[in-house]
N, C-alpha and C positions, 0 to 999 in steps of 0.2 A: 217310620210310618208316615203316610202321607194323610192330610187330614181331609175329614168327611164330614159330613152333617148326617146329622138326626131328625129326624121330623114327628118320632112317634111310632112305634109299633106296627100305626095303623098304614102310612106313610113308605112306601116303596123306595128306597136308596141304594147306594156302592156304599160297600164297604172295602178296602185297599188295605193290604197288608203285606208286607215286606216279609217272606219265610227264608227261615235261614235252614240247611240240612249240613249235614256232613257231607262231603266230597266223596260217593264210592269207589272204591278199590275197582268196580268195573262200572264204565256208565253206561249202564242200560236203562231206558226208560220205565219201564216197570217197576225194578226198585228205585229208583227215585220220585217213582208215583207215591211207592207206599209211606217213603219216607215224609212226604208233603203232605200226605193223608194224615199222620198223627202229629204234624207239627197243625195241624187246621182243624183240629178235632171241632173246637169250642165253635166253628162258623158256619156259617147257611151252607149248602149245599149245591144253591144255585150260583154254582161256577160260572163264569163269562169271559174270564181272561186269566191267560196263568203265562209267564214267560220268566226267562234264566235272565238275570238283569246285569248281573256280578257274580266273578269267579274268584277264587285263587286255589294254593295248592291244597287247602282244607277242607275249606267251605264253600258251595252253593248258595244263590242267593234266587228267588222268584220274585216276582213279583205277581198276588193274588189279589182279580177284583171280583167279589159275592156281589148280588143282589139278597134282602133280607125280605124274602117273600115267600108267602105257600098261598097264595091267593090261585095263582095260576099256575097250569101244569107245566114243564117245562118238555120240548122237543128231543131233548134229551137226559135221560133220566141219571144218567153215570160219565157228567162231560170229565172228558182229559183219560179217561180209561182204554185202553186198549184193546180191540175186538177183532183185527186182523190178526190171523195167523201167521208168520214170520216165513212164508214160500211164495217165494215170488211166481206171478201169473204169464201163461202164456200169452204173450202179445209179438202182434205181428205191427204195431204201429211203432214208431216214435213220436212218446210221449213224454217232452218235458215238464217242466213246474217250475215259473216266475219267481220270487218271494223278494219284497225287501218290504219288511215291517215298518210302518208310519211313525210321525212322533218322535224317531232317535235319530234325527239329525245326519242319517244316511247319507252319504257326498252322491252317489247316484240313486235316485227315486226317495230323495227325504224334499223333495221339492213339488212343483206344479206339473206335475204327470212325465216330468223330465226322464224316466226312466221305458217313455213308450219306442223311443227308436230301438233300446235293447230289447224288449217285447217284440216289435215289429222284425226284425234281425234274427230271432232265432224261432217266432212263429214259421219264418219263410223255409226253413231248412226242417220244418216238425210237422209230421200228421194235424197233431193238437197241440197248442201250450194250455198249460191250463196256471192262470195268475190270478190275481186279485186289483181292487180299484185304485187304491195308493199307487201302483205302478203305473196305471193306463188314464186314469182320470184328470183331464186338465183343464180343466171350468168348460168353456164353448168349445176349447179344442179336442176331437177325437177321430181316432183315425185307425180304429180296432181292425183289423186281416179277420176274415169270416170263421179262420180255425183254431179263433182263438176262445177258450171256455174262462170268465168272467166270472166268481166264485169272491165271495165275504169272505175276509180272515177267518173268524169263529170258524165257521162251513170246512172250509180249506183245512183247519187245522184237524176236524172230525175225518172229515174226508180222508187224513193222510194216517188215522188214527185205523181206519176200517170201519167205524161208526156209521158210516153213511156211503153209497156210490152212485155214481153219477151217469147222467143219459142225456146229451145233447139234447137240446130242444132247437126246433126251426123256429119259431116266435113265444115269444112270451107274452102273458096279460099282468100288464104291468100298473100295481093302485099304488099313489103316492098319500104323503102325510104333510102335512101343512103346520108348522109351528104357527098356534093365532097370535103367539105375540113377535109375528113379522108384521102383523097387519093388515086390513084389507087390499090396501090400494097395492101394494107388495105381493099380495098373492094372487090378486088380478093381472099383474103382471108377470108373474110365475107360471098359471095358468097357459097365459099368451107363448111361454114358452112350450108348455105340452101340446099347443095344439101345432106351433111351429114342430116339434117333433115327430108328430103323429103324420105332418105331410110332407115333412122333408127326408124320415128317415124311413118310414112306412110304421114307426113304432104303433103296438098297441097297447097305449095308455088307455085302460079303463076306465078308471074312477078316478076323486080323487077327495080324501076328506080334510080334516080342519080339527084339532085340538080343541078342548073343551076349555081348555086354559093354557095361558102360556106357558110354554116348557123352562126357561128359566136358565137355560145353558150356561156355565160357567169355565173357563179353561186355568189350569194351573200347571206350570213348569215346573218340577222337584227338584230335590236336591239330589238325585240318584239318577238326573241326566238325560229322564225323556219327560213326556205332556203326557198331561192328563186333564181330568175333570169332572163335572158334576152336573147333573140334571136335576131340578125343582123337583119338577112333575113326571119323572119316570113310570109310573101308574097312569098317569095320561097316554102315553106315548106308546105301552104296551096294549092297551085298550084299543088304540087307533088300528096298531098292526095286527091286532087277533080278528078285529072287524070285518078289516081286508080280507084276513084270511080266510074269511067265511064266504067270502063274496069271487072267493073262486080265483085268488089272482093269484101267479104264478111267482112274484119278484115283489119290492118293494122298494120304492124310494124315500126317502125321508129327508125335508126341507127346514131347518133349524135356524131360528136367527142367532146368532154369537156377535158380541160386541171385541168389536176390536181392539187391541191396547200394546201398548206399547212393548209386548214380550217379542212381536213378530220384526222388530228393526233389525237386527243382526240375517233376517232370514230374509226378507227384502233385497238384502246386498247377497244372497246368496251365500251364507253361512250359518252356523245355529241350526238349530231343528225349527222346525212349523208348529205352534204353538197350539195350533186347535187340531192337531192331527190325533192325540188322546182321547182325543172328547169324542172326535169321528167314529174311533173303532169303538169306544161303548156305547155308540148309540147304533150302530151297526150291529153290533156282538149280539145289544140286548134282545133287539128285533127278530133277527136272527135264532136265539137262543129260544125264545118263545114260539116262534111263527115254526123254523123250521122251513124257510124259506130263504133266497139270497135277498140281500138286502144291500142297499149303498146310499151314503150320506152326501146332501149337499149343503155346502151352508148360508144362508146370509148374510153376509158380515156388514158391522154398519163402523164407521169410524170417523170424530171429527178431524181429521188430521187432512192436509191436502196433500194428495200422492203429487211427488218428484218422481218425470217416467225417466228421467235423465239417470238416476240412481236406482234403478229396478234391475237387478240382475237378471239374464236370460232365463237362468232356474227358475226363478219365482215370478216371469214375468206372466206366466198364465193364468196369473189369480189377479193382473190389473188390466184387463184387454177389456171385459164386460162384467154386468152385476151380476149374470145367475151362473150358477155353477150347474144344473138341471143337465145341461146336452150332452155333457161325455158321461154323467149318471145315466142317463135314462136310453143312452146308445149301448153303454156296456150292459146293463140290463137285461138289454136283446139277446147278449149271447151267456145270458148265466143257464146253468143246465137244469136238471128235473134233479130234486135231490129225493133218491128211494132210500131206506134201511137195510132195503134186500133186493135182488136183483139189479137194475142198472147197465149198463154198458163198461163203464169204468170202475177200475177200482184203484185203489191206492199200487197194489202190487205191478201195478201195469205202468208205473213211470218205470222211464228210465235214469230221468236224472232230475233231481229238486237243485236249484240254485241259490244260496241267500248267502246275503254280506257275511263277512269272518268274523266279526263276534255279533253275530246277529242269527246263530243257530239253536237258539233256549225254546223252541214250542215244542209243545208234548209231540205235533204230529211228526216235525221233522225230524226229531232227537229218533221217535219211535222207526219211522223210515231210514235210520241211519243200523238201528239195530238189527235190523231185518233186512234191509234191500242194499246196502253199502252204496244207495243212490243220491247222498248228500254230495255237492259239491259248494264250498268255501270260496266266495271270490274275495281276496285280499285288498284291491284295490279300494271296493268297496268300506269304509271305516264306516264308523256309526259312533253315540256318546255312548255306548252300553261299555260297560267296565268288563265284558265278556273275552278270555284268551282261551282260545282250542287249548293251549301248550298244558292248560291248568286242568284240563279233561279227559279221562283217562279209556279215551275212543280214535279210532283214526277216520279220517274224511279225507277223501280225495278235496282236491283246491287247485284251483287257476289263477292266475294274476290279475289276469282285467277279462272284461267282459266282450274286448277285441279278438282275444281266445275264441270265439264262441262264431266269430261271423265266418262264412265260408265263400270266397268271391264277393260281398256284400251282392248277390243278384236280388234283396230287398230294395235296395236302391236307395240306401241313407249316405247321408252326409255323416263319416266319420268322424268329421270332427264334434258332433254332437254326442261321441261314447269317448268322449276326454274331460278332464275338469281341470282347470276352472274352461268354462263356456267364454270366449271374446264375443264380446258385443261386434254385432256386425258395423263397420267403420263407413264415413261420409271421404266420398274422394271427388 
């Protein structure tokens, strides 16, 4: 079990829990819903994160993170439940789906938005891609193709669930969140960056408010092989985003200070997982989880240590170019869609093919999508820390080698050698 704090009853928190299930004889996501369901009797209800962490030939392992609240209603009454019908929908488009989950140490997209060439690569050959921020987001750098739909984990995982469908938007009203313990002069500068956004991208940044107290951000690597973390002020920070949501905006951002430390050296040199990648998806999820809106995290990071650019590998070189991370949030932003319960444009039955690393296929939506639409596909190339083996699951998924499988003529116009690992520094001649 990974540890948590308590603050009180009164006090908004994660609770993290490690469930163990029996391995079924068939894996289909339903019963191993129900079996989660009575391993979790005793816990909140307000689900935010459920994922398959470890396999073997026995046993199922998840990992579950509650919030311990009934203050606020939740957007979702019944998360990780199943509401799509298992028939696939007529569609005249192609419509893939991105996925490489944050925080596990992913060789491709467990880095500084590293995984946008393969986004950009297979947007060009697709109606739609429809991915998430972890793949596309790389601090100042962003460089989204217009058919690409921009979607929160949490969202994403409903969305592939049936719980929700989706409807392109042309612009979004987009209110940000302000951790106050970045500080003023820090969010004055932040600021300076939405309004650079607002004239250079045509964004529409609405509003933008400010925490009653500093949120308190903590980051912690397990011993079960990805990040994670904790928020002080969670009840602050859900306050902020329900405000917004009254104020009509369509998206959210959220600007968080996290202190730097020493867990991120191995991921510098391009190896290891990203340390505050954990922390990003539950401050995302929770937002998300509440609002009922897409959401995306930027962080602050403060660190006394002095960066060597000499020893930054390409991967993670996106997080030492500039301080805010604000411009590829608040660019992807622009393209998150309308999320409806009913009606929509999209629906989950309308892909034709979900992508995610080979043992990084444990969410409720993909598992569900794999039982219904047989539109999983495994990229092996891709590794992750998850202790996860298909061999150990008793389902079949299509699987491709690498993700060069995927390009067709590159008429996208990348540099292939950016969908190889390890990344060479470009050389002085």
């Amino acid at each position: 079990m990974i540890p948590w704090q308590c603050w009180g009853i009164f006090f908004m928190h994660f609770q993290e829990k490690i469930l163990e299930i029996d391995n079924p004889k068939s894996f289909k996501w339903e019963e191993v819903y129900k079996s989660i369901l009575k391993s979790s009797s005793n816990l909140s209800t307000h689900w935010i994160k459920l994922n398959l962490i470890k396999t073997t030939r026995s046993k199922l392992y998840f990992h579950l993170v509650t919030i311990n609240n009934s203050d606020y209603k939740p957007f979702f009454n019944e998360p990780y439940k199943p509401h799509l019908p298992c028939k696939p929908q007529s569609n005249k488009q192609n419509i893939p789906c991105l996925i490489i989950p944050t925080g596990i140490g992913a060789k491709f997209g467990g880095y500084a938005g590293d995984a946008n060439p393969i986004a950009k690569a297979i947007a060009f050959n697709s109606d739609i891609l429809i991915t998430h921020p972890n793949v596309v987001n790389g601090s100042v750098l962003t460089d989204l193709p217009s058919n690409v739909v921009y979607l929160e984990g949490f969202l994403l995982d409903h969305f592939l669930l049936g719980q929700i469908n989706l409807t392109v938007n042309k612009i979004n009203k987009i209110g940000v969140i302000f951790d106050s313990g970045i500080g003023e002069r820090r969010i004055d500068y932040e600021v300076n960056v939405l309004n650079a956004s607002k004239a250079f991208y045509g964004a529409e940044v609405t509003a933008w408010t400010v925490t009653d107290k500093p949120l308190k951000i903590t980051t912690n690597v397990n011993k079960d092989g990805f990040s994670s973390g904790d928020i002080g002020d969670l009840k602050g920070l859900i306050e902020k985003a329900l405000f917004l949501k009254s104020k009509k905006v369509d998206a959210i951002a959220i600007c968080t200070l996290i202190k730097d430390s020493n867990k991120n050296k191995k991921y510098v040199l391009g190896e290891g997982l990203d340390p505050i990648g954990g922390i990003e998806a539950l401050i995302s999820h929770s937002v998300s989880f509440y609002t009922g809106l897409p959401s995306a995290h930027a962080p602050v990071l403060t660190s006394k240590e002095k960066i060597n650019y000499k020893k930054i590998s390409p991967l993670s070189a996106g997080e030492y170019i500039a301080d805010t991370f604000l411009p590829s949030v608040i660019n992807g932003l622009r393209f998150s869609p309308k999320v409806t319960k009913s009606g929509g444009v999209i629906n989950s039955g309308n892909l034709n093919s979900i992508y995610v690393p080979s043992s990084a296929f444990g969410s409720a939506g993909v598992i569900y999508s794999n039982d219904c639409f047989k539109n999983v596909v495994l990229v092996d190339e891709n590794k992750t820390a998850l202790k996860v083996d298909y061999r150990h699951i008793k389902a079949k998924f299509k699987r491709i080698k690498s993700y060069l499988n995927l390009i067709k003529n590159n008429h996208a116009n990348i540099s292939l050698n950016s969908l190889v690992r390890p990344i060479e520094k470009i050389p002085r001649i």
